[in-house]
DOGU-649594 format. One line per field, with one value per atom (N, C-alpha, C): residue number from 0; atom name; residue in one letter; chain; x, y, z. Coordinates in pm, 1 decimal. Atoms other than C-alpha are relative to their C-alpha. Example, Ala and Ser with C-alpha at 12.3 -4.5 7.8 and 13.67 -1.06 7.14 Angstrom:
% residues 2
seq	c(0,0,0,1,1,1) $
atom	c(N,CA,C,N,CA,C) $
type	c(a,a,a,s,s,s) $
mol	c(A,A,A,A,A,A) $
u	c(89.0,1230.0,90.0,-82.0,1367.0,-77.0) $
v	c(-119.0,-450.0,120.0,-119.0,-106.0,109.0) $
w	c(0.0,780.0,0.0,-6.0,714.0,73.0) $
***
This chain:
% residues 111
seq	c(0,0,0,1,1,1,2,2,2,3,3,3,4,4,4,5,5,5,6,6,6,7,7,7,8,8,8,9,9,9,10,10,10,11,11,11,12,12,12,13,13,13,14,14,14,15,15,15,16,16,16,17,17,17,18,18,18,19,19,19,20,20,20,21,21,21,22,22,22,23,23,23,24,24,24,25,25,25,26,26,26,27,27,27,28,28,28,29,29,29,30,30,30,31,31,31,32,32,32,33,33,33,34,34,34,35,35,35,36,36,36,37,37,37,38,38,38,39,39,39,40,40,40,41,41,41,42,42,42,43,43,43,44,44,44,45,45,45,46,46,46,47,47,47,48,48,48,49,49,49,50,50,50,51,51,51,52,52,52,53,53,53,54,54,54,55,55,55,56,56,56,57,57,57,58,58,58,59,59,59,60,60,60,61,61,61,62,62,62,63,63,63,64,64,64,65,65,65,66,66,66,67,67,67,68,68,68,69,69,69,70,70,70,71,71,71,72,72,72,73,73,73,74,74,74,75,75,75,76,76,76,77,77,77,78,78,78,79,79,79,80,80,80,81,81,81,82,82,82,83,83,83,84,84,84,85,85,85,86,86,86,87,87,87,88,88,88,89,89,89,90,90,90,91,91,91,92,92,92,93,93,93,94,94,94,95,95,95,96,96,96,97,97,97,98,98,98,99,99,99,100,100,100,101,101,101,102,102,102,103,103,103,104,104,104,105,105,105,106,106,106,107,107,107,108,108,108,109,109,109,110,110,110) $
atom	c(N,CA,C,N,CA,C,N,CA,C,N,CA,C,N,CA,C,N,CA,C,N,CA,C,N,CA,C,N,CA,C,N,CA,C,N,CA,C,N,CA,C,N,CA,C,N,CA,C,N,CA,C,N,CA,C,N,CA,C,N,CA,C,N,CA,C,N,CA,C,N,CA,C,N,CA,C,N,CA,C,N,CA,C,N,CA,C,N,CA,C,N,CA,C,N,CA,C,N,CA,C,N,CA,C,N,CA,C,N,CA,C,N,CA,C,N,CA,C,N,CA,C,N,CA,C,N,CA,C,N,CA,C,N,CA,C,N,CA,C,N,CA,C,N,CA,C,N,CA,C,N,CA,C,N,CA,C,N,CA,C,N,CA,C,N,CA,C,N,CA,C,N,CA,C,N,CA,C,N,CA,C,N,CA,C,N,CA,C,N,CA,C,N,CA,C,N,CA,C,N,CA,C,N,CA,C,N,CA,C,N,CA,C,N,CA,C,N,CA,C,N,CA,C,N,CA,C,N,CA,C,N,CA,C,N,CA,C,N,CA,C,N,CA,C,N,CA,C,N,CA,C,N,CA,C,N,CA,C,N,CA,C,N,CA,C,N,CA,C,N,CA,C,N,CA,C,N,CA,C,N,CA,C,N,CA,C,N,CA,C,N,CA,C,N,CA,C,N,CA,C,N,CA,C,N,CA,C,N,CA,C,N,CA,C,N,CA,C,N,CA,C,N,CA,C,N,CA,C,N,CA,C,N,CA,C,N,CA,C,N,CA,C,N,CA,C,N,CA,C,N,CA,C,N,CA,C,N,CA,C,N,CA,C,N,CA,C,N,CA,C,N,CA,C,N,CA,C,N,CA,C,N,CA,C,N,CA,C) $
type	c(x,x,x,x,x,x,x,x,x,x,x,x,x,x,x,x,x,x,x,x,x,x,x,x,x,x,x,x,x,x,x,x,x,x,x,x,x,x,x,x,x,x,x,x,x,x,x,x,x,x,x,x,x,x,x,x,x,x,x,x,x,x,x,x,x,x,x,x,x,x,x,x,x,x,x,x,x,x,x,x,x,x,x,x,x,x,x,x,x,x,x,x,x,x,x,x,x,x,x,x,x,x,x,x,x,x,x,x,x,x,x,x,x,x,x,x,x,x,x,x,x,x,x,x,x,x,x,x,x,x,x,x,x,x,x,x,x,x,x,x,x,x,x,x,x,x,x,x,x,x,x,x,x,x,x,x,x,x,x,x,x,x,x,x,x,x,x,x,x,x,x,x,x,x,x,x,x,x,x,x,x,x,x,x,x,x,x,x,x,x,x,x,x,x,x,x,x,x,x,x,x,x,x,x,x,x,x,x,x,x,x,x,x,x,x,x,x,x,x,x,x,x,x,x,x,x,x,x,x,x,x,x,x,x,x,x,x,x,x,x,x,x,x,x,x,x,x,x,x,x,x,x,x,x,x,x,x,x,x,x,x,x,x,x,x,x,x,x,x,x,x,x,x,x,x,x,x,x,x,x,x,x,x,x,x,x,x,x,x,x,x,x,x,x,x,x,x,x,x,x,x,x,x,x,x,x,x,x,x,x,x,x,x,x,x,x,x,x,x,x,x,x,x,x,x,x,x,x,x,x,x,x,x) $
mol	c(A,A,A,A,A,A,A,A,A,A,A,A,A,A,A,A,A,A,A,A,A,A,A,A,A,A,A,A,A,A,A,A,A,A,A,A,A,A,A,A,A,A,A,A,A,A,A,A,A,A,A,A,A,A,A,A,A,A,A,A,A,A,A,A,A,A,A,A,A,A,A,A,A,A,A,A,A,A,A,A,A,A,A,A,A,A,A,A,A,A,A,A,A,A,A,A,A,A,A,A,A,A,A,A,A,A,A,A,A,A,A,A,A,A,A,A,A,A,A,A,A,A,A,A,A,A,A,A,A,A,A,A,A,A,A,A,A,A,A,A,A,A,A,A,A,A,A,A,A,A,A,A,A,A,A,A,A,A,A,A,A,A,A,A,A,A,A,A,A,A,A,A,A,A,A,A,A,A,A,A,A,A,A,A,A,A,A,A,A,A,A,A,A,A,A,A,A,A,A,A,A,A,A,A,A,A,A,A,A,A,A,A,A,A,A,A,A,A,A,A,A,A,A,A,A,A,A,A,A,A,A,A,A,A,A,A,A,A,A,A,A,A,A,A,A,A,A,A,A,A,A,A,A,A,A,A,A,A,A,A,A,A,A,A,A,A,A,A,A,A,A,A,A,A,A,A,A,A,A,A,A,A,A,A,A,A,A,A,A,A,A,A,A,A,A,A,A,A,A,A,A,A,A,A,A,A,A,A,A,A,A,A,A,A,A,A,A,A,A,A,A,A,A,A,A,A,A,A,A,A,A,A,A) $
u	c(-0.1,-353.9,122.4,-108.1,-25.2,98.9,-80.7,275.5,106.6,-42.4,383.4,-40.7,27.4,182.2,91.8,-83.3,313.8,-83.9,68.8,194.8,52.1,-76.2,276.4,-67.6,85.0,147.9,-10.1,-6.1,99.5,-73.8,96.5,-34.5,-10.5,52.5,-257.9,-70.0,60.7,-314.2,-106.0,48.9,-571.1,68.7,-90.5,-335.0,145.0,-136.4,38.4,68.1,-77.4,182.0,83.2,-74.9,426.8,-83.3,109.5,183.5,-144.5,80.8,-105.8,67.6,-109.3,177.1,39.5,-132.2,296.4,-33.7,14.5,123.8,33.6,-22.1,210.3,128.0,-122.1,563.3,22.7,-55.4,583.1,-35.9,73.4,409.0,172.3,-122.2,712.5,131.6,-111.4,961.6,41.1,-2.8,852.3,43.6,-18.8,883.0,144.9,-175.9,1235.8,56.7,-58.3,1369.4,7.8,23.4,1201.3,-19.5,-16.7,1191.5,-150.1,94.3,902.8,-131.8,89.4,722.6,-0.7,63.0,761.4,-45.7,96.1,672.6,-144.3,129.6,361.3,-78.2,74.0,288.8,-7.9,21.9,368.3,-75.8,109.1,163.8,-147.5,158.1,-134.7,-31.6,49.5,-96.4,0.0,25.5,-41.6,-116.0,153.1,-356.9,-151.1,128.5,-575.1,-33.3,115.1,-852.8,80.9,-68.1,-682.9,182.5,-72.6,-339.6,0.8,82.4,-454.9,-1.6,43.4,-595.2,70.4,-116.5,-286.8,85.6,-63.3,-96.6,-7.2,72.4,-300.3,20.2,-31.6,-281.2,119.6,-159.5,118.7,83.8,-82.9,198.2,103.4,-99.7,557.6,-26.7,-9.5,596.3,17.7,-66.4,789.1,-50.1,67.2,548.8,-75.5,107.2,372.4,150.1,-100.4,725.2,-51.9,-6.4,719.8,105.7,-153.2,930.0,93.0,-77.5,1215.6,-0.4,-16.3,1174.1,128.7,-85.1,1459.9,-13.5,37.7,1370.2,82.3,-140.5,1738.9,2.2,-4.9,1702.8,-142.9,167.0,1351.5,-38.4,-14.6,1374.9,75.7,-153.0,1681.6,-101.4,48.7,1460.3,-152.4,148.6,1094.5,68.0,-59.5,1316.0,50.7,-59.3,1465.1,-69.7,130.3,1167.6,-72.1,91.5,1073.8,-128.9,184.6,733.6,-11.2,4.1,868.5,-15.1,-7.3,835.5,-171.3,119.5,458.3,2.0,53.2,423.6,31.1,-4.1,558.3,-113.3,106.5,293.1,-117.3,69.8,75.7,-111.2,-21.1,156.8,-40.5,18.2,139.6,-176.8,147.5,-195.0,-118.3,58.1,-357.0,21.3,-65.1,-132.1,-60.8,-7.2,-143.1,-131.3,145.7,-438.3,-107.1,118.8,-645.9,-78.8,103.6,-780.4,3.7,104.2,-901.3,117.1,-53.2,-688.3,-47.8,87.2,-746.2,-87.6,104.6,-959.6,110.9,-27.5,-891.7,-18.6,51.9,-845.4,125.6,-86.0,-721.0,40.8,-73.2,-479.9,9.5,-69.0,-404.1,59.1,-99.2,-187.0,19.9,-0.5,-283.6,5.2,14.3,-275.7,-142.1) $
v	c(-47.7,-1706.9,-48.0,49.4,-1863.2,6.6,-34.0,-1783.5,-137.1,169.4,-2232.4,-32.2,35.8,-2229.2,-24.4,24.7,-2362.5,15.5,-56.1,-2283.7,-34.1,37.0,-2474.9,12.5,-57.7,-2412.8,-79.0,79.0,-2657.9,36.2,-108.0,-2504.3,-136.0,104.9,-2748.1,116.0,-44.6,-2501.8,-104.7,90.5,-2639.4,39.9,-62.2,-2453.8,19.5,-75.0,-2379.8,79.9,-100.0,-2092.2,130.2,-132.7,-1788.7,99.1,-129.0,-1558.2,-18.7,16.2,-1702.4,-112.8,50.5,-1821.4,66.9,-152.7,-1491.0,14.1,-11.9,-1508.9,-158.7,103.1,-1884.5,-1.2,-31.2,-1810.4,139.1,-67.1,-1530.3,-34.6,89.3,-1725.9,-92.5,124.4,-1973.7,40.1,-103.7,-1686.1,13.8,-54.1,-1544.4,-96.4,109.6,-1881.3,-52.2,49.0,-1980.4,154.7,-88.5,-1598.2,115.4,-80.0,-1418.0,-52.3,59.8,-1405.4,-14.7,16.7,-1483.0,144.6,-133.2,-1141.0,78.0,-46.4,-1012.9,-95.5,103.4,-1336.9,30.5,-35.8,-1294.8,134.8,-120.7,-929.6,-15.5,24.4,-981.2,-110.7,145.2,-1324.3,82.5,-69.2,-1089.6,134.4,-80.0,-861.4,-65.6,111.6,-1095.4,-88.0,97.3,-1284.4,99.6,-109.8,-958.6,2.6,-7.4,-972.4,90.5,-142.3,-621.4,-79.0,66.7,-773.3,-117.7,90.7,-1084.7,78.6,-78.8,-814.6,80.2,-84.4,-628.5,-2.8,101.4,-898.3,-13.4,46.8,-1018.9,128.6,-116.4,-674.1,42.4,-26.7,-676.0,75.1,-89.0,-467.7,-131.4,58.2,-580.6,-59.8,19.3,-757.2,55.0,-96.3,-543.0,93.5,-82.4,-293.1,-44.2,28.4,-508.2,-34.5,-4.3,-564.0,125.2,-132.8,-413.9,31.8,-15.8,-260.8,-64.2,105.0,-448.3,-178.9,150.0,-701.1,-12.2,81.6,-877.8,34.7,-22.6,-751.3,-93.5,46.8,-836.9,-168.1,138.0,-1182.3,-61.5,15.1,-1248.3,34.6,-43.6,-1058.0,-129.9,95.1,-1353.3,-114.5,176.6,-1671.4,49.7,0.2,-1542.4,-1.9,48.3,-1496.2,-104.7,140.5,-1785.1,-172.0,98.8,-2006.5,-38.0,53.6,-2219.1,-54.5,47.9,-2371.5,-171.1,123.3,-2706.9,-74.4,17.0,-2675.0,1.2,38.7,-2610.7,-121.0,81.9,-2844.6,-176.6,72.5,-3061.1,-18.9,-18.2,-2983.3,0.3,72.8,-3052.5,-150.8,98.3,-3378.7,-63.8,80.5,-3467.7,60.3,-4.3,-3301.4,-95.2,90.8,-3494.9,-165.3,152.1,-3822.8,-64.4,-2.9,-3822.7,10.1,-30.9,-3609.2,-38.1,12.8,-3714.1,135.1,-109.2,-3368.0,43.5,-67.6,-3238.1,82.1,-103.5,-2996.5,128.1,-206.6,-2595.7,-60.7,21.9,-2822.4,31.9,-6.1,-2656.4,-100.5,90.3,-2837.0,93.3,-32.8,-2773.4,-129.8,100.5,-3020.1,24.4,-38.5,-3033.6,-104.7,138.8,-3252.6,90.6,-82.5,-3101.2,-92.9,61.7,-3263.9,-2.3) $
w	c(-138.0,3848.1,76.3,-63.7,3931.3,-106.2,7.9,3879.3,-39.0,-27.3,3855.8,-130.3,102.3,3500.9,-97.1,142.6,3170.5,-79.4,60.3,2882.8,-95.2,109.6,2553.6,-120.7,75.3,2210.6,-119.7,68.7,1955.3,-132.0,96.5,1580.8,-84.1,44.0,1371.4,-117.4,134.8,1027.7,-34.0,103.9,785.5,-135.2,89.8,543.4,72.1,-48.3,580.4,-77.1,43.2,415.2,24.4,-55.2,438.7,109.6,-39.6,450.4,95.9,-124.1,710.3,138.7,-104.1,937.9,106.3,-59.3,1090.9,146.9,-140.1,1426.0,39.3,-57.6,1464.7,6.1,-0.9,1368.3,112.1,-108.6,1605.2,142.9,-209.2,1955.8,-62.2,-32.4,1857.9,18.1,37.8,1797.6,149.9,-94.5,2134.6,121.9,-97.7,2330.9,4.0,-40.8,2234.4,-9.4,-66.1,2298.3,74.4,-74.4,2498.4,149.8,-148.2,2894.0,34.8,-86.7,3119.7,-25.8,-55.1,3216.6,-192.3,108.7,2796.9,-80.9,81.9,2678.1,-10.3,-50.6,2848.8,-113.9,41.6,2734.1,-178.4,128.1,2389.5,-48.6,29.2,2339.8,5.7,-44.5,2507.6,-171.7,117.1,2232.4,-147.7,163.3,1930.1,-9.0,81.6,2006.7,-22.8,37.0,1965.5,-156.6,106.8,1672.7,-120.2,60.3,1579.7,-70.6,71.4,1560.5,-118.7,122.7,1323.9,-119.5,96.8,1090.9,-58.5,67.1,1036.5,1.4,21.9,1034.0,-111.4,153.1,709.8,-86.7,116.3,599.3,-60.3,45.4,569.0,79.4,-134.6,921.4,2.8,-53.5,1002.5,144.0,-129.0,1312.2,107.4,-70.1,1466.0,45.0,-87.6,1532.1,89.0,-113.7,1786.0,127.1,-144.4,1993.5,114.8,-140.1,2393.5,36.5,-82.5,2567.2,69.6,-63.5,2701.9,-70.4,111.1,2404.0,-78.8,42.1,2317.8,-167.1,175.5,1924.5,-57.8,69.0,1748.8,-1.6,-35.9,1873.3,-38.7,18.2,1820.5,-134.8,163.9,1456.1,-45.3,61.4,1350.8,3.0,-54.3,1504.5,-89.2,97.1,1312.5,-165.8,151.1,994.7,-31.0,28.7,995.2,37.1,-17.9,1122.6,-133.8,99.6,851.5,60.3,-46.0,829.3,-8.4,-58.2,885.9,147.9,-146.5,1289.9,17.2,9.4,1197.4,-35.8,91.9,956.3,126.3,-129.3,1255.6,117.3,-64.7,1469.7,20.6,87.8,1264.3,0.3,8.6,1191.9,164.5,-105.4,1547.8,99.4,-57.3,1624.4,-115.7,74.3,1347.8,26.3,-12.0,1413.0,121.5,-203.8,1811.4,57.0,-21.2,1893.2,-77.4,83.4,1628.2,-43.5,42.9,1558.4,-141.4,133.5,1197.5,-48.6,12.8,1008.2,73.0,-23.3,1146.4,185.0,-118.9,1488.3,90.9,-163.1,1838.7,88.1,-162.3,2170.2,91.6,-93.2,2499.0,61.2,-62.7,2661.3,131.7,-155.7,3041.5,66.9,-73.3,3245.8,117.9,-168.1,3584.1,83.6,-142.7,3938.0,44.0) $
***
């Protein structure tokens, strides 16, 4: 509801591989090169049920880009995203947070 939010994303697999990576590699894609207002829209559509599913099924990425997406730039940084920035992230939700392989939480550092 405000426009002042942040919004950071921290991925804690219980597995890490190529192939069930592709929506964690693209939220990280979208965060270092995309702007504000398509960040947004594209994040809204990559966390749909539907996307997931045809994701897994071998749909390219690329058919879930919007309009006014930065593609070219955003194509270069998901290809070249190894799975050591997970595997990072990981490490520090298990280390730090203490949480489980694959366990959700929400963090907040509000006022």
């Amino acid at each position: 509801t405000s426009s002042h939010t942040r919004v950071g994303i921290l991925n804690n697999p219980s597995k890490i591989k190529e192939d069930n990576t592709a929506i964690a590699r693209g939220i990280l894609a979208a965060f270092l090169t995309q702007n504000n207002s398509n960040l947004k829209s594209f994040l809204s559509k990559l966390s749909k049920e539907e996307t997931a599913k045809s994701l897994a099924a071998g749909t390219k990425i690329v058919k879930f880009f919007i309009p006014g997406m930065d593609g070219d730039t955003f194509e270069k940084k998901y290809n070249t995203l190894g799975l050591d920035l997970i595997k990072t992230h990981q490490m520090f939700c298990q280390e730090v947070l203490k949480l489980l392989p694959g366990q959700m939480a929400v963090i907040s550092n509000g006022r």
